[in-house]
N, C-alpha and C positions, 0 to 999 in steps of 0.2 A: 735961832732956835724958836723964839716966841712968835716970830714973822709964818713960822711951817706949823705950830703947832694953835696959831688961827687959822690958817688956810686948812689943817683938818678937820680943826671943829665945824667950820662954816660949810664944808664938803658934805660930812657926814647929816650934820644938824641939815643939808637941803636935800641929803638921801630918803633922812625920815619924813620931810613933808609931804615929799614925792609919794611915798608907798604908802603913808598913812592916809592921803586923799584919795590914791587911786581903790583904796579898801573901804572908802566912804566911811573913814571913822573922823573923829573932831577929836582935837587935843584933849581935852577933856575924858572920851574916852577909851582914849589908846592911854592917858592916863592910870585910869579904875584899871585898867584889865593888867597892867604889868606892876600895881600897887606903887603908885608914885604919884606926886601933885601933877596937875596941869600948867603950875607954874615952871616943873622943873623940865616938861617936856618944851616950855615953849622956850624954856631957854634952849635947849638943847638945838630947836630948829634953827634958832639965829643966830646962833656958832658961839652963845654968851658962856658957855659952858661942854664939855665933854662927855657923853656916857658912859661909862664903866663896860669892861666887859659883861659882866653879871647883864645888866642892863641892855645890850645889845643884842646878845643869846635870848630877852625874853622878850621884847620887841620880835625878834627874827619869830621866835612861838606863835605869839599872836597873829602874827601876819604869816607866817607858814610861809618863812625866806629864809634862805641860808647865812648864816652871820657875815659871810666874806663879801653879800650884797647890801650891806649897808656901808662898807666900807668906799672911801675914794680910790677912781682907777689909781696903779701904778704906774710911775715914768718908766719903769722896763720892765723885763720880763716877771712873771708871778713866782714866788718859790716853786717849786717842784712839790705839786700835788701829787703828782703819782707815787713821789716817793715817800711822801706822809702818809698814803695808806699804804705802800706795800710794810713801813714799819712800824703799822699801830699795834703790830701782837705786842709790840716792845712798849708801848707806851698805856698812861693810864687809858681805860675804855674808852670813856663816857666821850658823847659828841660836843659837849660845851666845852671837853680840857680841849679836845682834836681843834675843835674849831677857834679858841683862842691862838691857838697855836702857829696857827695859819696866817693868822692877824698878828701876831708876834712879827714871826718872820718876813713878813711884808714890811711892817716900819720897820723893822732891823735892817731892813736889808736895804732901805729906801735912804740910809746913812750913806754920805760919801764910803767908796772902797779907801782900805788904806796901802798907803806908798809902801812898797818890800824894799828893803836896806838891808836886809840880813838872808844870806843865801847859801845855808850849809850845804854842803857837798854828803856829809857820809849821814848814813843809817839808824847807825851802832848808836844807842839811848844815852850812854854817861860820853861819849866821845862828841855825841851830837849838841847836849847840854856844854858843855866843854864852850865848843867850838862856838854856841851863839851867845854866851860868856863873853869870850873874847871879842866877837862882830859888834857887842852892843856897847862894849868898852865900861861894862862892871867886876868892880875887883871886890864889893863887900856888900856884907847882906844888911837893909835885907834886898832881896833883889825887885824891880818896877815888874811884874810880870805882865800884865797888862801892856807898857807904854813896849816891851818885846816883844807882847807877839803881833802888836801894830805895825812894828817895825820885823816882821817875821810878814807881813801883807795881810793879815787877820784881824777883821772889825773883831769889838771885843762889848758885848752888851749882857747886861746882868736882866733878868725876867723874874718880877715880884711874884709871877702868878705860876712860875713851874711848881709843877705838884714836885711835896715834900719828898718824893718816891725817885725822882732823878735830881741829881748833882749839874749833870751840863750835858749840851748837846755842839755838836760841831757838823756843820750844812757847808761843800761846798757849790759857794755860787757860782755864779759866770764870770764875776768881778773878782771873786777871791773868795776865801773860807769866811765863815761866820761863826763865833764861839759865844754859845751864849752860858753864862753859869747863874744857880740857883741865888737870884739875890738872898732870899729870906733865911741863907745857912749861914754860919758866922764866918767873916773875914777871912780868918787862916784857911777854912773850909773851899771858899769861894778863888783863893791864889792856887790852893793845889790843883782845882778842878781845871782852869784856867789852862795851867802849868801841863797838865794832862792830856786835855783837848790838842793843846798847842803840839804836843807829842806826838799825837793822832793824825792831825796832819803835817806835819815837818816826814814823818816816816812813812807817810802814803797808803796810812791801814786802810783808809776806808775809799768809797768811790764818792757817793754824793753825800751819806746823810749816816751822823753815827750818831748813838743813845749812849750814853753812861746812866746806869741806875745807883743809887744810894746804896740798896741794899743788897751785897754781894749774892745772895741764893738768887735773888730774882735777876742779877745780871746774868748770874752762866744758866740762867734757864732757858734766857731769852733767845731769839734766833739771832744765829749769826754774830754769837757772843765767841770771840776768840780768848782764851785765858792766857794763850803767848804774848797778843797784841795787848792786852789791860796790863800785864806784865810790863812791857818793855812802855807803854806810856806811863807807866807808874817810876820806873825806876829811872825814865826822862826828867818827870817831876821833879821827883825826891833829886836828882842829879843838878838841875835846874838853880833849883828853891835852896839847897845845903852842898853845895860842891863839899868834895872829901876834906880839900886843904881847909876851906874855911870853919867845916866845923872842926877838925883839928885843933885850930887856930883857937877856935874858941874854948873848946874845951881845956884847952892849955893854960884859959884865965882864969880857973878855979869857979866858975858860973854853976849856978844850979839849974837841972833841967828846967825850969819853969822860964828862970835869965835869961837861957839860949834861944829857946825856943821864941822867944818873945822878940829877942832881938833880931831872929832869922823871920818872924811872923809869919809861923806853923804852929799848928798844935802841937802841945805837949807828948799826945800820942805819936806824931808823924815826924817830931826830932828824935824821940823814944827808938823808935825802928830804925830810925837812919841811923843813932847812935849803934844800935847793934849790929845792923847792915856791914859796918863799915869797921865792926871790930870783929867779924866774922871771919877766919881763915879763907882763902879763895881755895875751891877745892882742886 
């Protein structure tokens, strides 16, 4: 990991000599103009250090280049550009989230694929949960969601810089699906999203490129928001994360919600629902 993550610096770091010469500016100042030392550019050019995105976006300003040309070729194909802008209505506006984004999914996707070991047959969201239960050979929570849906064929990478406004996104590539969830939301937050994604594609809602937003209005606003499909990967989740026995089980040891929930590593809210989900009459 440390061997790839010099050979980007030093990629990137000879991108910007390149275009900061052919602009006839001097370190110094391409420096002044994006508010930063000349020391920290020249580190930048000889790979002793990394950019930020912030930092790349306004290099790209200055020089009036697109942030994906500072970046180093990819060994294959580039994500699916076309399908990031056919679903920016869905996403935050601005060209600095879009274009991070871009760059996301390019190192994302630049990760080995992972090996599929688990190959459910049916559809059906608590049948399907069930069934990759038993393929991953867990009998108690809390459950590895992540190390599942590896072994489901799904890279699995957390993104520090998703706007607070989406949970997770799931891209599939040529290699396999891509699930990325919001690092900066807490833990139990980041397993259901995961949990969810993973739902999304085990059940084949989507084609290439799905959005989950955070805040339920602005998900059924959005285009191409199905409230069946967010249903049935929700109750994959919750299926997933708390099979019925198990929370049974637990509840049977006299635990208090906070206990359970802790022990299953959900929120208090999302054992809350299960709890009553599942003491709900079937109609």
């Amino acid at each position: 990991m440390e061997g790839h993550w010099e050979l980007t610096a030093q990629l990137i770091g000879n991108r910007i000599r390149e275009v900061r010469t052919q602009a006839g500016l001097s370190q110094e100042s391409l420096a002044n103009r994006i508010q930063r030392r000349q020391a920290t550019v020249s580190n930048w050019e000889t790979g002793n250090s990394i950019p930020s995105l912030i930092d790349l976006y306004d290099i790209g300003q200055v020089l009036n280049l697109d942030i994906t040309e500072l970046m180093p070729p990819r060994r294959a194909d580039p994500p699916p550009k076309a399908v990031l802008r056919a679903v920016a209505a869905e996403l935050p506006t601005s060209s600095q989230f879009l274009a991070s984004l871009e760059i996301f999914l390019r190192r994302a996707s630049d990760q080995p694929a992972a090996v599929r070991t688990i190959m459910p047959r049916t559809k059906h969201p608590e049948r399907l949960a069930a069934s990759v239960l038993r393929a991953a050979a867990i009998s108690a929570p809390p459950v590895d969601v992540k190390s599942v849906a590896r072994d489901c064929g799904a890279r699995v990478v957390g993104w520090d810089a998703m706007d607070e406004s989406l949970s997770g996104l799931l891209v599939e590539l040529s290699d396999g699906p891509l699930i990325a969830y919001n690092g900066s939301h807490p833990i139990p937050r980041q397993r259901f999203t995961i949990a969810h994604e993973l739902g999304h594609h085990l059940m084949e809602h989507i084609n290439e490129f799905h959005v989950d937003l955070s805040v339920r209005e602005e998900a059924e606003a959005a285009p191409n928001y199905s409230r069946e499909m967010e249903r049935e990967a929700n109750s994959f989740a919750a299926s997933l994360l708390m099979p019925p026995r198990w929370v049974k089980d637990a509840v049977g040891l006299d635990r208090s919600l906070e206990e359970m929930a802790s022990v299953f590593q959900v929120s208090d809210l999302a054992f809350g629902y299960r709890l009553m989900a599942l003491d709900r009459p079937n109609p």
